[in-house]
N, C-alpha and C positions, 0 to 999 in steps of 0.2 A: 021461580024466576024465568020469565020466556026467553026463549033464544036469542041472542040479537048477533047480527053478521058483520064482522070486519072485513074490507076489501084491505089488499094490500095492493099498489102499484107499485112498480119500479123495474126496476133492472136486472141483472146476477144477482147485485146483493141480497133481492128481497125473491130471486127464487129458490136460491137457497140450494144448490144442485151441486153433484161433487163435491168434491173439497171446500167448499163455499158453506160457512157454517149458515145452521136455516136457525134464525131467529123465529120463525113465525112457528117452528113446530115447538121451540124452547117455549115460548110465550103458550101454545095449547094441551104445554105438559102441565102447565101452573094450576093446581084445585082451583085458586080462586078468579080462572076462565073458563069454568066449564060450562058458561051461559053462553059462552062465544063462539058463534062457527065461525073460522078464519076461512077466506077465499083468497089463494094466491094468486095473482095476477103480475106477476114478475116475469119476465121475459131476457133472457142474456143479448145484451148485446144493445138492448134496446137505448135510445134516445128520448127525450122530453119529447118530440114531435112522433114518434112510434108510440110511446105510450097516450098522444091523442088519441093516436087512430083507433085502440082500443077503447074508449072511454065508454062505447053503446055497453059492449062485453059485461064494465065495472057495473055500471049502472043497472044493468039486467036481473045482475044478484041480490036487487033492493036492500043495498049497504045501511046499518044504520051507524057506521064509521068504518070511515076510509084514510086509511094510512100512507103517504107519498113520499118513496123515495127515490126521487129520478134525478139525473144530470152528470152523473158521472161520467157517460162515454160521450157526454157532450163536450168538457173537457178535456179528455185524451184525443178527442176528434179534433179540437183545437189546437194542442201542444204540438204533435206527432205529428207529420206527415204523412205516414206508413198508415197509421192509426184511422186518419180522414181518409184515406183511399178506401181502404177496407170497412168501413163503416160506409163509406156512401154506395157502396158495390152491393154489400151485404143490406145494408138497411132500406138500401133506397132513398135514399135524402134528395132532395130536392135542388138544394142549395149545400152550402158551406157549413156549419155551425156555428155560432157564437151566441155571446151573452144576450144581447138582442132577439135575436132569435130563441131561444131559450127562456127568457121571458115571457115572451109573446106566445109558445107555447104551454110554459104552466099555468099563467093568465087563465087560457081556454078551457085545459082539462078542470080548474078550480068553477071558474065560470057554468061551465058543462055541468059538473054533479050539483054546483048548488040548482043549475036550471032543472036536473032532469031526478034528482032526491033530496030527500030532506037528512042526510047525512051530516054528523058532524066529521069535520076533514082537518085533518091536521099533515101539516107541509113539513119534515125534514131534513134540517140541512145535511150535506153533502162529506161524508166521509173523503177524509184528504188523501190521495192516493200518494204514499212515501211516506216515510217516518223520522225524516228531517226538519226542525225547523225554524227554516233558513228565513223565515221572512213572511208575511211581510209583517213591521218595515223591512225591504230587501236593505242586504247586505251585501260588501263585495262579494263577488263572486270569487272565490279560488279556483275553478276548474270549471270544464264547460259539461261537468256533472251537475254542480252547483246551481249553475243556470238555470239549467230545466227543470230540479229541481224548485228553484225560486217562484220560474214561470207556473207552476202548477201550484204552489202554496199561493203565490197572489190570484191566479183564478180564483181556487177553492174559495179563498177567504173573498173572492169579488160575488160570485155567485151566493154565498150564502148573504150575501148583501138583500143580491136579490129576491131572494125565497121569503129572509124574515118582510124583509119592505112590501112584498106584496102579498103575505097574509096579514099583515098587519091594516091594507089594503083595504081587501075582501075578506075581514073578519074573520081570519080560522083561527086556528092554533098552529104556533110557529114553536118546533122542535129544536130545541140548538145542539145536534150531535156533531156539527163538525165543530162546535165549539170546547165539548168535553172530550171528546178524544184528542182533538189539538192539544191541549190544556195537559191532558197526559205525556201524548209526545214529545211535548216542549219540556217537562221534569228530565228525561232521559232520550235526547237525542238519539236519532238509529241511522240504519240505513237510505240512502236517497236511492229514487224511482228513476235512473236515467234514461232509460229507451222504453218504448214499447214492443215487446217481442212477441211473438206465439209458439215461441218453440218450447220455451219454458214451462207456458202456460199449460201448453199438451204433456210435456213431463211431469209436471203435475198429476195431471189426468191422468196420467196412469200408474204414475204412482200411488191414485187415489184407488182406482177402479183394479188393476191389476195385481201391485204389490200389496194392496189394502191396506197403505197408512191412512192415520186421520188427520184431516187439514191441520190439526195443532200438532200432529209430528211432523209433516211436513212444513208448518208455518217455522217448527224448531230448525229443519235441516236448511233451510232458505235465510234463516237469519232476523227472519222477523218478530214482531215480539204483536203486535195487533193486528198482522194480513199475512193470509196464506203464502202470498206472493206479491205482495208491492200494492195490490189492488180490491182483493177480496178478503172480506174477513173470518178471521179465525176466530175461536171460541171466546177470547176474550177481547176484542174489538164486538163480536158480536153481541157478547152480555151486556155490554152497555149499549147498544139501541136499542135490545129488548126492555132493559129498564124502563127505556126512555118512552119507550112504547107502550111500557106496563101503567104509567103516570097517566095516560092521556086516557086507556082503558077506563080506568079507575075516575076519572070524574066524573 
């Protein structure tokens, strides 16, 4: 059976670095991928419009499937204040982010690889950063935890609006993972996502790299039960997009 190449695009989640469990290497442990060269193309930090700017990069490695999971920090760039500084400083953004714009960016990069391969591409929705949840339909709010929490499950859940709407679009395959992991989260409610910090996120980090725990002991000491930290996943938020990734291989 000839090789055939999977690109991956996205963010933290899909480089898979530190604490951040890597799904793409679970998926090129599996026997029955070993026709597959996986190409990571994950970048932290990145946005839907940074992951254009790479699309020449994706496309160079003559993908014959390309996997997308971007938008998460176009969200927290949304909610957060803190969040938007630092992402426009860091990234480089142009403008503000939002839903619009976020669109108008996956549009392209989908557009781009059907222009520039003959890839089959399949669009991701959006892992929900917190594991409350509060909505939507939003509910009172009890506390101005609650809120932001809210504020970020109704993104989630408007964004993944967008992703299926517009492979459905441009004919790709539309992934519903912020659909099965929500679905999870909602059986047992957990902790909500109130701030954006980095100080945490660096404690982490060293407690990954220094102390040498594994993101799922540190996901245990944090509290979480599917993110290492409110944000990134841990072994078992990750198992299930590899699944989901395993499905899409497999056709």
């Amino acid at each position: 059976m000839p090789v055939e190449t999977v690109a991956c695009l996205g963010s933290s989640t899909t480089a898979g670095k530190g604490q951040a469990f890597n799904w793409i290497q679970a998926l090129e442990k599996r026997p029955q991928n070993k026709h597959y060269r996986f190409v990571n193309f994950g970048v932290g930090g990145d946005l839907a419009y940074n992951a254009l700017e790479r699309l020449s990069s994706v496309a160079a490695c003559h993908p014959d499937k390309v996997v997308i999971l971007i938008g998460g920090n176009d969200i927290l760039a949304s909610v957060f204040k803190n969040a938007r500084r630092f992402f426009i400083s860091w990234k480089r953004l142009p403008k503000d982010p939002s839903p619009e714009w976020f669109r108008e960016n996956l549009q392209a990069i989908v557009r781009g690889l059907k222009e520039k391969t003959s890839a089959k591409i399949a669009l991701l929705s959006l892992p929900q950063v917190g594991e409350n949840d509060l909505g939507p339909p939003l509910h009172a709010a009890n506390s101005a935890t609650d809120r932001v929490q809210q504020q970020l499950n109704t993104l989630f859940h408007r964004y993944g609006e967008i992703i299926r709407d517009l492979a459905r679009q441009e004919n790709v395959r539309y992934i519903p993972f912020y659909e099965l992991l929500n679905e999870q989260i909602a059986k047992s409610p957990g902790r909500t996502f109130p701030a954006f910090r980095l100080l945490p996120l660096y404690l982490d980090t060293f407690r990954y790299f220094v102390l040498r725990r594994s993101g799922d002991e540190i996901a245990k000491m944090n509290g979480w039960r599917f993110h290492v930290d409110g944000v990134h996943l841990n072994s078992r938020g990750g198992m299930i997009l590899a699944d989901l990734v395993q499905e899409f291989l497999n056709d």
